[in-house]
C-alpha atoms as an extended CHARMM CRD file, in Angstrom:
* protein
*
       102  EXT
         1         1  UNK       CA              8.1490000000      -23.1150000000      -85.9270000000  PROA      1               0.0000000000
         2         2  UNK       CA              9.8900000000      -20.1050000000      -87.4420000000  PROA      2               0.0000000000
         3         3  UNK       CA              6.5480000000      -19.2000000000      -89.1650000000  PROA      3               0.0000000000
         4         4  UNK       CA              4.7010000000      -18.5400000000      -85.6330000000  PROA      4               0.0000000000
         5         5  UNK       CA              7.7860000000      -15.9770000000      -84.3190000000  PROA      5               0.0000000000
         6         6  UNK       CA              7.4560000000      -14.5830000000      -88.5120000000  PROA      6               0.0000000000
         7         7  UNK       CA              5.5120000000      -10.8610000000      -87.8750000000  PROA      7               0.0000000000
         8         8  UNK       CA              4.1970000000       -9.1440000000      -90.5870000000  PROA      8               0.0000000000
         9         9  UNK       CA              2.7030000000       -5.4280000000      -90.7840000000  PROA      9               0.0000000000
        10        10  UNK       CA              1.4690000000       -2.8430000000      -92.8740000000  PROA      10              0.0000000000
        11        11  UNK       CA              4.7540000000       -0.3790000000      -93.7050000000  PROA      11              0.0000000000
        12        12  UNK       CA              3.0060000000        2.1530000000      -95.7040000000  PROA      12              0.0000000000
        13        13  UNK       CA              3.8750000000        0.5060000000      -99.3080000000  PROA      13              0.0000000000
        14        14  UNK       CA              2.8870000000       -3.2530000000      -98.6670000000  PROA      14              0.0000000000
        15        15  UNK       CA             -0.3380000000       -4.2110000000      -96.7340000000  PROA      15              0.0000000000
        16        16  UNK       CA              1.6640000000       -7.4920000000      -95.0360000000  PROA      16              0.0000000000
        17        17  UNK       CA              5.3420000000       -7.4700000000      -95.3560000000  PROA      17              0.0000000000
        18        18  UNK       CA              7.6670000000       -9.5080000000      -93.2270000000  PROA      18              0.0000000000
        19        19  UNK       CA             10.1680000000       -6.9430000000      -93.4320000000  PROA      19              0.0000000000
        20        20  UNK       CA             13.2930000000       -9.3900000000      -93.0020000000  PROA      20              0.0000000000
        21        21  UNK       CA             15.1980000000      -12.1330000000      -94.3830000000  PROA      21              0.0000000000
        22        22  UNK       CA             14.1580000000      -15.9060000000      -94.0130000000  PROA      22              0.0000000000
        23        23  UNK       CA             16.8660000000      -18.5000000000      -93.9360000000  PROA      23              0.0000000000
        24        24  UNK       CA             16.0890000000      -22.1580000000      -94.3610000000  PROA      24              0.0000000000
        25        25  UNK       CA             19.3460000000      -24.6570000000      -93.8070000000  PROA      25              0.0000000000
        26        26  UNK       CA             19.4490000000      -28.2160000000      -94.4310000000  PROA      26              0.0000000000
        27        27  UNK       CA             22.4480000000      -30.5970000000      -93.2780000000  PROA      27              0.0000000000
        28        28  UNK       CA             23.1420000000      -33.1900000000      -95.0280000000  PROA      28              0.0000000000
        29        29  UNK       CA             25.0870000000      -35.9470000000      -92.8070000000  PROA      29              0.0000000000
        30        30  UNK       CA             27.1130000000      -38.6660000000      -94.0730000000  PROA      30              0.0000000000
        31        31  UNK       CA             29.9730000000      -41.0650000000      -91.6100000000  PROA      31              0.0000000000
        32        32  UNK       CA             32.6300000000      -38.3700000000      -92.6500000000  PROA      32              0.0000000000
        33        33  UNK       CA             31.0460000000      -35.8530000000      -94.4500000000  PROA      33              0.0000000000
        34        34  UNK       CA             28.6580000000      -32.7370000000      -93.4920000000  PROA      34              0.0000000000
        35        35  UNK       CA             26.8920000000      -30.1960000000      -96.2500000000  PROA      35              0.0000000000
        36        36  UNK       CA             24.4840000000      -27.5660000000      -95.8550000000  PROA      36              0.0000000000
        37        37  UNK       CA             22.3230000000      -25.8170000000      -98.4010000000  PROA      37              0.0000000000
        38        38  UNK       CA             21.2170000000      -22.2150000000      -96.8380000000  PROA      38              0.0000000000
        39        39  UNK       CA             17.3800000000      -21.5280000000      -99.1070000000  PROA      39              0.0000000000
        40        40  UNK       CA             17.3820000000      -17.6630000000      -98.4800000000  PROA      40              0.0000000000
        41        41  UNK       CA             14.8420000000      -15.3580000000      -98.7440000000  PROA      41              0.0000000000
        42        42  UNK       CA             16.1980000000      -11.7170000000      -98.9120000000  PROA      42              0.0000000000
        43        43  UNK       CA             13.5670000000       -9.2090000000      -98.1400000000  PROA      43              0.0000000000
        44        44  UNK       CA             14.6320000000       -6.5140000000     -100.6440000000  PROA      44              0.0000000000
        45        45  UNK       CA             16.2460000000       -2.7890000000     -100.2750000000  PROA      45              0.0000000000
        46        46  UNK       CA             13.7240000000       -0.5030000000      -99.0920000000  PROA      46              0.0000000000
        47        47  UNK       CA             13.2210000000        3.7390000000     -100.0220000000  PROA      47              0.0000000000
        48        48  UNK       CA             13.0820000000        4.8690000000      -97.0320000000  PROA      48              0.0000000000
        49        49  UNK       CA             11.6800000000        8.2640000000      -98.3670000000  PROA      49              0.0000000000
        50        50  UNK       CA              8.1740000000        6.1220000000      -99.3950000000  PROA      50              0.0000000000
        51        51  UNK       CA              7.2430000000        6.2610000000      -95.6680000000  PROA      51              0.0000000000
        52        52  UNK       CA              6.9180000000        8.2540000000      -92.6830000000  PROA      52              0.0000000000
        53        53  UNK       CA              6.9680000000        5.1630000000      -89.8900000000  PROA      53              0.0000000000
        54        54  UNK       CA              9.9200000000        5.5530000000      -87.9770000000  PROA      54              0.0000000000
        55        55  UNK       CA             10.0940000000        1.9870000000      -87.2110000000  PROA      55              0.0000000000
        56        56  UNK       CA             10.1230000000        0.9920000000      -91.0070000000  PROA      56              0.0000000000
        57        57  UNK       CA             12.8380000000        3.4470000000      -91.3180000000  PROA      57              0.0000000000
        58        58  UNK       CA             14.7150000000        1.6420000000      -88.8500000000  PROA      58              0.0000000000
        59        59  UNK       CA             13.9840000000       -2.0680000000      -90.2320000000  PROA      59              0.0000000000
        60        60  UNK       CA             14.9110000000       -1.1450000000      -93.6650000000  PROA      60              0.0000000000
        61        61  UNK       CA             17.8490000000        0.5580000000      -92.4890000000  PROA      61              0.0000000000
        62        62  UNK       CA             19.2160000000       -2.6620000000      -91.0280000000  PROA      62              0.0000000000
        63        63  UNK       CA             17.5510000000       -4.6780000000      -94.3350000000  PROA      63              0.0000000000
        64        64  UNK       CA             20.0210000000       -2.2730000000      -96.1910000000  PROA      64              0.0000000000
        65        65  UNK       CA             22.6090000000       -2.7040000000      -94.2660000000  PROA      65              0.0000000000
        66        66  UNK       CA             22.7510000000       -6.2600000000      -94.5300000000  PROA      66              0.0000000000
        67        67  UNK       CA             21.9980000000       -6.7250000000      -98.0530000000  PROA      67              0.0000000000
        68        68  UNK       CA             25.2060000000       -4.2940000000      -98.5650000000  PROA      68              0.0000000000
        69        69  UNK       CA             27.5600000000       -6.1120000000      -96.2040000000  PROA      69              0.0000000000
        70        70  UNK       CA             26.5260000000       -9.5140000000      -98.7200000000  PROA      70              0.0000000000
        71        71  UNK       CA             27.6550000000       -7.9610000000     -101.5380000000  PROA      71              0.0000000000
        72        72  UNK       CA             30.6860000000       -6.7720000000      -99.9750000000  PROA      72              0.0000000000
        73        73  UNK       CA             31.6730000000       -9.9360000000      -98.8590000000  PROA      73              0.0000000000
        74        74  UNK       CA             30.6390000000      -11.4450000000     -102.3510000000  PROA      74              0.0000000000
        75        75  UNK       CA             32.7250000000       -9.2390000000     -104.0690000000  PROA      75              0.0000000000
        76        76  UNK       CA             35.8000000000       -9.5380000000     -101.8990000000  PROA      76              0.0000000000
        77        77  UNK       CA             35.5040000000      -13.2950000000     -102.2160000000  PROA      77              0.0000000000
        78        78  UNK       CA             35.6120000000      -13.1330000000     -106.0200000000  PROA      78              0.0000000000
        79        79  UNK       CA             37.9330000000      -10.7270000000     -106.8460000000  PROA      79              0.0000000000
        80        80  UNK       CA             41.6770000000      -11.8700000000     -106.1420000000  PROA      80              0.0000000000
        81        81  UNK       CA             43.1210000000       -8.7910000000     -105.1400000000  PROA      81              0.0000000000
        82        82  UNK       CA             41.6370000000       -8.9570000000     -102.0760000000  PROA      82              0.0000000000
        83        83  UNK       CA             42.1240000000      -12.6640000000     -101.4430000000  PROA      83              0.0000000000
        84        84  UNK       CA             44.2730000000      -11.9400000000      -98.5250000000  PROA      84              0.0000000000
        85        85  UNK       CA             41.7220000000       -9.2770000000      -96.6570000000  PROA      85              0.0000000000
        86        86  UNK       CA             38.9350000000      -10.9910000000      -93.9820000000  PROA      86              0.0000000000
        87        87  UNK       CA             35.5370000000      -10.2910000000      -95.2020000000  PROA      87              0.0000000000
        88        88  UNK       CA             33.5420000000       -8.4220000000      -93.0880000000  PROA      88              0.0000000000
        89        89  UNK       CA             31.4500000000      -11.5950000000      -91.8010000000  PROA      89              0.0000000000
        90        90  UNK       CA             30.4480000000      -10.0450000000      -88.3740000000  PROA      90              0.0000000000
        91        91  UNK       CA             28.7680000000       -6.8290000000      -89.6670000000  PROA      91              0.0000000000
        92        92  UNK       CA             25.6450000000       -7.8480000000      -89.4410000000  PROA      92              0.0000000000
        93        93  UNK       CA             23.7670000000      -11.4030000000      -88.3900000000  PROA      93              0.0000000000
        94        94  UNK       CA             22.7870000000      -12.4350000000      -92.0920000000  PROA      94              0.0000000000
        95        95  UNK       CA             26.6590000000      -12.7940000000      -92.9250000000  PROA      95              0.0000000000
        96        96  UNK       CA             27.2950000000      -14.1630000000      -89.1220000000  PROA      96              0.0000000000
        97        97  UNK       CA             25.2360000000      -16.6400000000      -89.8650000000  PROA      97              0.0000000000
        98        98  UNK       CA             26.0470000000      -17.0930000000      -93.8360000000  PROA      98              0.0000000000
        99        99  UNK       CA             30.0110000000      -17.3000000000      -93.0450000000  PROA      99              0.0000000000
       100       100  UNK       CA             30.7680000000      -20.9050000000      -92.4400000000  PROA      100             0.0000000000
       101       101  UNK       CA             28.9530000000      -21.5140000000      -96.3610000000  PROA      101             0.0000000000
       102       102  UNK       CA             30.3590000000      -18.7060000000      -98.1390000000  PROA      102             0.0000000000
């Protein structure tokens, strides 16, 4: 189902990219037990300088944005230091989403 809402376009530096990140989640259900394995497909950091298409701009802007805010949170939840500090979960829908397995 998630493949017919998928749209893909040319951006100027790939004829047919997706221009977003796909998340696949399984749940696993036992009598008193739940687990979920995300499958995540990160569309990668974009050059925004490579094109002149506003809208591309835009996307990869948010793609950016995103990708950042992960390794934010990844980094606050492995360093100790900053055990006590709430990662920044609701920056962006990727993490929003991401939060309850992280």
């Amino acid at each position: 189902e998630s493949s017919k809402k998928r749209v893909v376009r040319n951006n100027g530096m790939n004829q047919q990219s997706s221009r977003s990140h796909y998340i696949f989640q399984i749940k696993f259900q036992r009598v008193n037990s739940e687990s979920i394995l995300n499958i995540v497909d990160l569309a990668g950091s974009e050059r925004r300088l490579k094109t002149n298409n506003e809208l591309v701009n835009k996307e990869a802007k948010f793609i950016n944005q995103s990708l950042t805010t992960l390794g934010r949170i990844f980094s606050m939840l492995s360093n100790r230091a900053l055990k006590n500090k709430v990662p920044p979960y609701r920056e962006c829908q990727l993490t929003k989403i991401l939060q309850p397995t992280l």
